[in-house]
TORGUKOL-404286 format. One record per residue (C-alpha): residue in three letters; x, y, z. Coordinates in steps of 0.25 Angstrom, whole numbers, plus 5000, padded with zeros to 4 digits. Layout:
% TORGUKOL-404286
ALAXYZ...
% end
This chain:
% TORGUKOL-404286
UNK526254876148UNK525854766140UNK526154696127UNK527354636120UNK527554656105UNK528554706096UNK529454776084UNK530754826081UNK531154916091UNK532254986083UNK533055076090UNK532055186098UNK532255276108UNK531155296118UNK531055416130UNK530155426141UNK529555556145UNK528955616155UNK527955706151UNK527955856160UNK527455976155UNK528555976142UNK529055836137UNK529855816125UNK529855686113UNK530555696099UNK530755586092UNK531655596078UNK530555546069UNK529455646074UNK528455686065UNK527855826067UNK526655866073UNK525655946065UNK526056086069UNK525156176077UNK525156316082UNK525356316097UNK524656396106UNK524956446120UNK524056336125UNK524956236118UNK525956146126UNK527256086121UNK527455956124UNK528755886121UNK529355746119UNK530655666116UNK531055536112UNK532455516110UNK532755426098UNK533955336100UNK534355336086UNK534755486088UNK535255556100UNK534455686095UNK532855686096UNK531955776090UNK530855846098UNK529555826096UNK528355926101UNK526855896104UNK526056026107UNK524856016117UNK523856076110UNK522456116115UNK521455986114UNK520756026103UNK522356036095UNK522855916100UNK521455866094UNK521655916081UNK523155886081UNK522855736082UNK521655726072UNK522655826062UNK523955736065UNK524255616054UNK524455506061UNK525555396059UNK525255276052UNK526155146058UNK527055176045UNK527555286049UNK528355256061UNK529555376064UNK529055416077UNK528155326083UNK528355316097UNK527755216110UNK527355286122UNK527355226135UNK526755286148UNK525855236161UNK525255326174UNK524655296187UNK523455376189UNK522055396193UNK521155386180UNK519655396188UNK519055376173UNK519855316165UNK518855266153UNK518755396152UNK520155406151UNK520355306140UNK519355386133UNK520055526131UNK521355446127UNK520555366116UNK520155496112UNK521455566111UNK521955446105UNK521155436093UNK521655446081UNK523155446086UNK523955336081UNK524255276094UNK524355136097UNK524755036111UNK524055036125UNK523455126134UNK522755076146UNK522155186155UNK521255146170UNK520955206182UNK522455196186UNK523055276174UNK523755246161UNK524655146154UNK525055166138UNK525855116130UNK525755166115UNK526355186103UNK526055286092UNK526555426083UNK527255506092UNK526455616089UNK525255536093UNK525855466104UNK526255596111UNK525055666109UNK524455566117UNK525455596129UNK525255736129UNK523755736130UNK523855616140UNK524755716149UNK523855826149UNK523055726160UNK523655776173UNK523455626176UNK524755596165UNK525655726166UNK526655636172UNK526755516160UNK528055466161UNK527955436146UNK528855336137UNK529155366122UNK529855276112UNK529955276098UNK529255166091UNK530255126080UNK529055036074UNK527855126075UNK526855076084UNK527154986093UNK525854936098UNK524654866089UNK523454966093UNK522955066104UNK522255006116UNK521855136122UNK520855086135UNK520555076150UNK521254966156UNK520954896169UNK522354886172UNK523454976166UNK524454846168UNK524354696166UNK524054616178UNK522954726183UNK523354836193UNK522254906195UNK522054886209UNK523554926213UNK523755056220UNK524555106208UNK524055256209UNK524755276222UNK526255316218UNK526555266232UNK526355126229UNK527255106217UNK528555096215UNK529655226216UNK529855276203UNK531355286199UNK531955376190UNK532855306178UNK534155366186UNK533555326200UNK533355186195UNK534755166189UNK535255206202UNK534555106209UNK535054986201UNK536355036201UNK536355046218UNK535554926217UNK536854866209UNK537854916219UNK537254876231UNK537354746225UNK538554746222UNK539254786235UNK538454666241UNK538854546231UNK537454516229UNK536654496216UNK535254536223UNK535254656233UNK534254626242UNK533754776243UNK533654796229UNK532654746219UNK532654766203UNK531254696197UNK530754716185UNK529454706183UNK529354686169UNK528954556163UNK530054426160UNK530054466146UNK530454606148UNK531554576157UNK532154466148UNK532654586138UNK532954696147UNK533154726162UNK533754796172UNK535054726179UNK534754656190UNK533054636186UNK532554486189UNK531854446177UNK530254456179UNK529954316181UNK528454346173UNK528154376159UNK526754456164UNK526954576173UNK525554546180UNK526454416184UNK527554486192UNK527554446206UNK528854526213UNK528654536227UNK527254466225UNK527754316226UNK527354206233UNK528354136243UNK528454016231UNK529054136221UNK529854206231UNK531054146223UNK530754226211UNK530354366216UNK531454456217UNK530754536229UNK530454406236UNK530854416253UNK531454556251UNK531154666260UNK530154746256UNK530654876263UNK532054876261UNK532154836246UNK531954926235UNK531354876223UNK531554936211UNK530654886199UNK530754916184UNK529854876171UNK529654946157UNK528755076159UNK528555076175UNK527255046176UNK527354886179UNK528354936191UNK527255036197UNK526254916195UNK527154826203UNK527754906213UNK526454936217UNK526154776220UNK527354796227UNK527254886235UNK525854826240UNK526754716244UNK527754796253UNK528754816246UNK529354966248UNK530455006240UNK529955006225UNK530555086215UNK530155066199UNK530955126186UNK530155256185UNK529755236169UNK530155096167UNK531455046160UNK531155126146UNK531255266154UNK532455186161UNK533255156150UNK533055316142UNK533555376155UNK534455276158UNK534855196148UNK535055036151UNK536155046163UNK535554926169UNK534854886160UNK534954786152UNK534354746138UNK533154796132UNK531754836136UNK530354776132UNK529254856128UNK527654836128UNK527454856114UNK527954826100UNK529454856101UNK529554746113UNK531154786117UNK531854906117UNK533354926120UNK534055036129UNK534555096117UNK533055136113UNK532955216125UNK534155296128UNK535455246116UNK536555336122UNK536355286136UNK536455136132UNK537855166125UNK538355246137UNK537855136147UNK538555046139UNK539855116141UNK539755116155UNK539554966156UNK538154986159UNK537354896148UNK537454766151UNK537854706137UNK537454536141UNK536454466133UNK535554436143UNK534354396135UNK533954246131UNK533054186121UNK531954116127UNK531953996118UNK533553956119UNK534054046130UNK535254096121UNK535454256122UNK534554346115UNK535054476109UNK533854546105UNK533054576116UNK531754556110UNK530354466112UNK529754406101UNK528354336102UNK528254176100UNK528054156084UNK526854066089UNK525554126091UNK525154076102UNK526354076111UNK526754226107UNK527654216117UNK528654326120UNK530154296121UNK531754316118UNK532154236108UNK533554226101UNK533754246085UNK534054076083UNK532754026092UNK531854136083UNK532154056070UNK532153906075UNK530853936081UNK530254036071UNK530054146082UNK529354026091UNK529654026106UNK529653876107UNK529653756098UNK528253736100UNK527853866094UNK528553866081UNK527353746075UNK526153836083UNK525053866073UNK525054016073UNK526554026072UNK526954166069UNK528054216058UNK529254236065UNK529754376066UNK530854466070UNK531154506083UNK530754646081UNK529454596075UNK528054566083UNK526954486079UNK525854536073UNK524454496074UNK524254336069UNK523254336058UNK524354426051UNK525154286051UNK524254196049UNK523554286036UNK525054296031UNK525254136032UNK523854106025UNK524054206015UNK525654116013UNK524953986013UNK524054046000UNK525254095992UNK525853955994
% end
């Protein structure tokens, strides 16, 4: 999953599905289909998304039509305009699976697609699928559906959040992709289920952390020798949000990450340096799960046995699960950037919280004056050409005018600075605004 930019995040409440024959969404701001007769051909297919500004959700039903309905349904629908934000949504999903043509795959998506109001990335190869896509729920879903009437994506463990903002990605790039991942993986074995990691449940994998916690415990020691928590993530993703006990990905580039792979020179820095591959279980996280079956996969080609992922990813951890031992945010790969337990599952954060369960220390720090940082957002380098990514605290924002370093605050295409919440847009828009200033003067 790639890309970094982003709004206001608000306050949303996302759910992750996974689609059988009968599947439930609703979402409080729905807008209503055009109605239709059904038929007895017709299936109901059902979704919910539980909004955290209320603990009541309101059902939302798509009806599977015959292709010639579903057609007219689409070209008959009036779309959303990006005005009209009340229940946009971003979709999330990714499957291993054999795709013997898949240009010609691309193709009937492109074709469905048209004319829905769909924007983000969906890369499709020989391998499968990965998406990532924001759009009308209506449009959005309608997607889904027809995607799971392909035996090849019955399965779809799908994610669905509100999008507060409306879309949250620039355009559609809907296309074949050598590689559904940066880095390239295209030549791993990643069809075989064998050679990725165990999937764990939400439940299954707070119960390892916690056994895991024990265990060290009983033994006075801060790092149990037969039990490994890496998270597979970038640097940056870590820095606002990680499960206790997670080392800090010393890499800013998934393709970078080098667990288990270093040379003898880095063996200080890798976590599964000198362990036993047999005997210690590994137990790997990242944001969606797809970087984990990627990696465990390299892994396991390396020997090492006992691999277990987060089935789903932290976003279908924290709705399940709430944050025990978590702690935080989490980063996202499209405009909204971070979002915080709360979005995913409110009542849990409150009862986790009770318990003694959240972990309340700032632990965050701004990458300019180290001090603590309590919004746990990126913002991008007001200089152009440095655009870099990075935690900065409210006082370094205004005595660098949204700069990351000194340096950057005299560049030539030195961007406005804006708030956290806020993303760059394209520079011409900038540059146009500043002409246009230097006129009026």
């Amino acid at each position: 999953m790639g890309g970094c930019c982003g709004v206001s995040i608000g306050t949303l409440s996302p759910a992750i599905v996974s689609f059988g024959t009968r599947l439930c969404i609703a979402n409080t701001n729905t807008k209503p289909f055009l109605k239709q007769k059904s038929t007895k051909n017709d299936r109901q297919i059902q979704f919910k998304i539980c909004c955290c500004s209320s603990s009541s959700s309101t059902s939302l039903t798509l009806t599977q039509t015959q292709p010639e309905n579903k057609n007219r349904r689409r070209r008959e629908a009036k779309h959303f305009d990006d005005g009209d934000t009340g229940d946009f949504v971003v979709v999330n999903f990714y499957k291993f699976v054999s795709i013997k043509h898949p240009q010609e795959e691309v193709a009937k998506h492109l074709a469905f697609v048209e004319g829905l109001n769909l924007r983000g990335r969906i890369y499709v190869n020989e391998q499968g699928i990965n998406a990532q896509y924001s759009g009308p729920s209506r449009d959005a879903l309608a997607y889904v559906e027809w995607l799971r009437e392909d035996e090849n994506f019955s399965d779809l463990l799908v994610q669905i959040c509100p999008a507060l903002n409306g879309h949250a990605f620039p355009k559609l790039k809907l296309r074949y992709k050598p590689s559904l991942l940066e880095g390239g993986i295209s030549h791993l074995p990643l069809l075989d289920p064998s050679m990725r990691a165990i999937p764990l449940a939400p439940s299954e994998w707070r119960n390892k952390l916690e056994a895991g916690k024990d265990i060290d415990k009983a033994s006075n020691s801060d790092l149990n020798r037969d039990f490994i928590l890496l998270d597979v993530r970038n640097g940056y993703e870590w820095d606002i949000g990680h499960f206790h006990g997670a080392r800090r990905p010393d890499v800013d580039c998934f393709r970078s990450t080098s667990f288990g792979l270093s040379q003898r020179e880095a063996f200080a820095s890798d976590p599964l340096a000198d362990l036993d591959k047999e005997k210690t279980d590994i137990l790997m996280y990242c944001t969606g799960g797809i970087r984990c079956d990627v990696y465990s996969t390299i892994l396991r080609q390396r020997g090492f046995h006992n691999l277990y992922a987060l089935k789903g990813g932290v976003s279908h951890y924290l709705e399940n699960e709430g944050p025990v031992e978590w702690v935080g945010n989490l980063f996202v790969f499209d405009s909204r950037l971070s979002l915080p337990p709360s979005a995913y599952k409110p009542d849990a954060v409150s009862e986790a919280r009770m318990i003694g369960k959240v972990s309340e220390n700032p632990f965050a720090t701004c990458y300019i004056c180290s001090s603590q940082v309590r919004e746990l957002r990126h913002r991008n380098c007001a200089n152009l050409d440095c655009n870099l990514l990075f935690l900065c605290c409210a006082d370094c924002v205004k005595n660098l005018r949204g700069c990351c370093c000194l340096n950057c605050t005299t560049a030539p295409q030195r961007r406005p600075v804006l708030p956290g919440y806020q993303r760059y847009k394209k520079w011409h828009l900038y540059r146009d605004s500043e002409v246009q200033s230097q006129l009026t003067i």
